[in-house]
Every structure is written in structure tokens, then in C-alpha cells.
C-alpha positions in Angstrom: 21.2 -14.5 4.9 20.4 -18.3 4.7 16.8 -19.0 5.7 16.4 -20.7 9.2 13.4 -22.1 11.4 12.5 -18.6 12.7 12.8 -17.3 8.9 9.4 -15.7 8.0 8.3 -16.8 4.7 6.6 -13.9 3.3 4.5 -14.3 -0.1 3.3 -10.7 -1.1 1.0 -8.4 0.5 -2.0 -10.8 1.5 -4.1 -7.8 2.0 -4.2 -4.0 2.4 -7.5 -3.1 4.1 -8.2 0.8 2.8 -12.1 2.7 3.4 -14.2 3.9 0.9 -17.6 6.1 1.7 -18.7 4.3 -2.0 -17.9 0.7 -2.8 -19.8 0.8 -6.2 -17.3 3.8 -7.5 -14.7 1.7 -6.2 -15.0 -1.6 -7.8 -16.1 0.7 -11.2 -12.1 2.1 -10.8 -10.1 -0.7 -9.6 -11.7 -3.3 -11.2 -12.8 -1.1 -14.3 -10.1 1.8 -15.2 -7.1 -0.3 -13.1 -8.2 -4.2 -14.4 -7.8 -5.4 -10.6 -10.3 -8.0 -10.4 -12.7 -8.0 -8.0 -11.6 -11.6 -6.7 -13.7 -11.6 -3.2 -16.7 -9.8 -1.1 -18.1 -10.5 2.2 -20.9 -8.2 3.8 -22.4 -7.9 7.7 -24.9 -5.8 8.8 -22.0 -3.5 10.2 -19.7 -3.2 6.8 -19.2 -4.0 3.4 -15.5 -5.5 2.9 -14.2 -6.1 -1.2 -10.8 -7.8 -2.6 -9.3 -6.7 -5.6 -6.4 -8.2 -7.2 -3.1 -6.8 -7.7 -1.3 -10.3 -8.4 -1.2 -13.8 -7.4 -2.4 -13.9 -3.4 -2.1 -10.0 -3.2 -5.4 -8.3 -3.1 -6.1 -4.4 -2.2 -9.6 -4.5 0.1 -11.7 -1.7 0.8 -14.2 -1.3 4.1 -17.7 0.3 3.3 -18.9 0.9 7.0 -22.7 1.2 7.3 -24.4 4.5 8.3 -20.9 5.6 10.1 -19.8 9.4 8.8 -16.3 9.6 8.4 -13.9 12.3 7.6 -12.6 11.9 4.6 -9.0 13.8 2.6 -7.3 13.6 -0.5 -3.1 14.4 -0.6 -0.5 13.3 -3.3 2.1 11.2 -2.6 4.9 11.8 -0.6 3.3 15.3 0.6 3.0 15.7 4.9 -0.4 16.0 6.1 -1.3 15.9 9.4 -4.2 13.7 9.4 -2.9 11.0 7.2 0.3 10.7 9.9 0.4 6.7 9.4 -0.3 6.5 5.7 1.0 8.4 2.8 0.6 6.5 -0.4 0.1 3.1 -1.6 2.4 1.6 -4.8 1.6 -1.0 -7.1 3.9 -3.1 -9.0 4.4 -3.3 -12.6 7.3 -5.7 -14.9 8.6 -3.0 -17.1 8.4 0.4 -18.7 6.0 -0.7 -21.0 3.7 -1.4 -18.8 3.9 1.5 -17.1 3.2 3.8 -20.1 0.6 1.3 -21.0 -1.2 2.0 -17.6 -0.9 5.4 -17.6 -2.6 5.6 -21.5 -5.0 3.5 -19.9 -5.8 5.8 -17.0 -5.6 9.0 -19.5 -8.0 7.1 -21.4 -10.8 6.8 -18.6 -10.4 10.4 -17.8 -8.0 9.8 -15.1 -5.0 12.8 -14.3 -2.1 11.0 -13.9 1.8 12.0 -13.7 4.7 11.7 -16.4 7.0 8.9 -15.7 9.4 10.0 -12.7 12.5 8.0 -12.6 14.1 7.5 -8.5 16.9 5.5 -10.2 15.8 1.5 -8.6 12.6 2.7 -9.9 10.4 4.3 -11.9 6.5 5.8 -11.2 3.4 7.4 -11.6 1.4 8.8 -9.7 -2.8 9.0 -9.6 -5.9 9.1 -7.1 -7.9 6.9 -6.5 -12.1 8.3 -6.7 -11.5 8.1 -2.5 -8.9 10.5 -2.9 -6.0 7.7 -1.8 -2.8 8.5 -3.0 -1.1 5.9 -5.5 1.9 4.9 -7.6 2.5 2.2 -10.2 6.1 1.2 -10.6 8.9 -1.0 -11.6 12.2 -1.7 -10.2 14.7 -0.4 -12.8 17.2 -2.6 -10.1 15.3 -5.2 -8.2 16.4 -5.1 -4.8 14.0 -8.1 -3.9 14.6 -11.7 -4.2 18.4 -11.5 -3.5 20.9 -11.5 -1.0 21.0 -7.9 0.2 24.0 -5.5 0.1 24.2 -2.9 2.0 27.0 -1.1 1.0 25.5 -0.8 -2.2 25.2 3.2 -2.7 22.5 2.2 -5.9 20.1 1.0 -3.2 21.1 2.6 0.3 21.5 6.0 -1.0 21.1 7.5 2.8 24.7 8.7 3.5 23.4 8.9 7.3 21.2 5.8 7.8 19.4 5.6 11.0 21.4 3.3 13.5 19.7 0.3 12.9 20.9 0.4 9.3 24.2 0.8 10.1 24.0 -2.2 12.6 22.4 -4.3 10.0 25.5 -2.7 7.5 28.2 -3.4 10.1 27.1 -6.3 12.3 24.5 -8.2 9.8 22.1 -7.9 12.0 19.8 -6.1 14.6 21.0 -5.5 18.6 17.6 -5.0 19.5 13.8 -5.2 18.3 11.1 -3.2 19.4 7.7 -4.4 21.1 4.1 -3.2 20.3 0.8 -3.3 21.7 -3.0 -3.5 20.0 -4.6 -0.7 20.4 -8.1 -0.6 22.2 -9.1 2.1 23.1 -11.1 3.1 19.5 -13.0 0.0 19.9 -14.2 0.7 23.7 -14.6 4.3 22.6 -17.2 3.1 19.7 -19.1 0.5 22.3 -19.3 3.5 24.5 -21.5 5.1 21.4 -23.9 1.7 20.6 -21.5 0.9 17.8 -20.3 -2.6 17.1 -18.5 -3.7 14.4 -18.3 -7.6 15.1 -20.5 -9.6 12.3 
């Protein structure tokens, strides 16, 4: 599809904001065991809030919320668990095989448990914790589906052999009847001024 004024011109992931309960055992494994630079920090009296790179204008950020107790859980990838309904896992992209098996010697190396290779076809992974218990993958597209015009009759990529309707409009039509709206959500920030808790700086 040809860009256009309304086209959104997405570079990357500018940032994913994840929580840690210890920001010094964080920056010792992402910058330390997984080489992700610690590029950026800010700090209020409310929270602590680090970047770490995972490639050119893509950073992985981590909250450290100040004297706030917060449950905590630890699941692998791609397993249902109630109390992690919005976020399962977070992947990280490599160039090539080599890579791959180089990270995953490097993560062995620090004393890190880490998967064998699992090949999904487009891709392969592995699969580690971070030391907040998040679930993640490093992979590589074996096919790189980005970058390109889309096919979607292409049964290498869209594998689902009953896609939800919206697939099968963009398959048949090239594009979506309908989007959905959304609203911000509120109510947790009332909820915690309610308690004495503010998090503005």
C-alpha cells in the first residue's frame, strides 16, 4: 500500500515502559548480561525511570516506584496467567542465527537458564527471564515480513486457516470496514489520589 498523508511513519518501538522492585539488578542484567546500554535515566521524588538500548531509537525502560509495594509474578512465554491478562512476553530482535547462539552462550555464560533454539518457521527464538521475572524472547525472522508490501495470501506468514474477520477484510477488500475507539483509563490514578499518592514529578 503506497504511503499517503494519513500514513503513520513508524520508526521502532520508541519505548516499552516495564517495572522493576530493583533498578540496580536491572541495569546489572540488561546492560551487563544482555549489552543493552543504559542510554538514559530520569528520577523524581515519586519514581525512578531507566532506558536501555535495544537499537537505534528503541529503548526498553523500567519504572522503580518509590516506597509503593507491588505484587509481583514470574510466567514463561506464551503460558495464560490470569494476572498478566495484557502482557505475556516481550521479544527482542536479532540479524541472524549467529547471533542468536551467540546470545544465548552469552546468557549461559552469566548463569542465566535459557531455551534451545525453537524454530516457528518466519522465526526463530529463545526464551529467558529477566531477574523481575518478565518473560522474554530473542529472535530473528528466518522470512522478514517487515519492510515490504504485505501478502496476505501468503500461507508462510498468515498460517491462520480461520483469521479473525478483520483479516479476512484486509485479505479480501485491502483494507479495514471499521476501526475501533478507546478511552484513557482514570480510574487507577483517582483511586491512588484517594490514598495520598501522586505520581506527578
Amino acid at each position: 500500500m503506497a504511503a499517503n498523508p494519513e500514513t503513520v511513519h513508524w520508526r521502532g518501538v520508541h519505548h516499552l515502559a516495564l517495572v522493576t522492585a530493583d533498578m540496580d539488578a536491572t541495569v546489572r542484567f540488561w546492560h551487563g548480561v544482555l549489552d543493552a546500554r543504559l542510554v538514559t535515566t530520569l528520577a523524581v521524588p515519586a519514581f525512578r525511570h531507566y532506558f536501555f538500548e535495544v537499537g537505534p531509537g528503541n529503548t526498553v525502560a523500567f519504572f522503580e516506584f518509590t516506597g509503593q509495594d507491588l505484587d509481583s509474578f514470574a510466567k514463561p512465554a506464551g503460558v495464560p496467567y490470569a494476572r498478566a491478562a495484557q502482557f505475556d512476553h516481550l521479544a527482542l530482535h536479532l540479524p541472524d542465527e549467529d547471533a542468536l547462539n551467540r546470545l544465548r552462550d552469552r546468557l549461559k555464560a552469566h548463569g542465566c537458564e535459557v531455551t534451545d533454539v525453537i524454530d516457528h518457521g518466519f522465526l526463530r527464538s529463545i526464551y529467558f527471564s529477566d531477574p523481575n521475572g518478565i518473560a522474554l524472547e530473542a529472535s530473528w525472522w528466518t522470512i522478514d515480513a517487515t519492510g515490504r508490501p504485505v501478502d496476505y495470501s501468503d500461507e508462510r506468514l498468515f498460517a491462520d486457516a480461520d483469521p479473525v474477520p478483520a483479516v479476512r477484510e484486509l485479505r479480501e477488500e485491502g483494507g479495514l470496514r471499521r476501526t475501533v475507539a478507546t478511552r484513557l483509563v482514570d480510574g487507577i490514578v483517582e483511586d491512588l489520589r484517594r490514598e495520598g499518592i501522586t505520581l506527578e514529578p
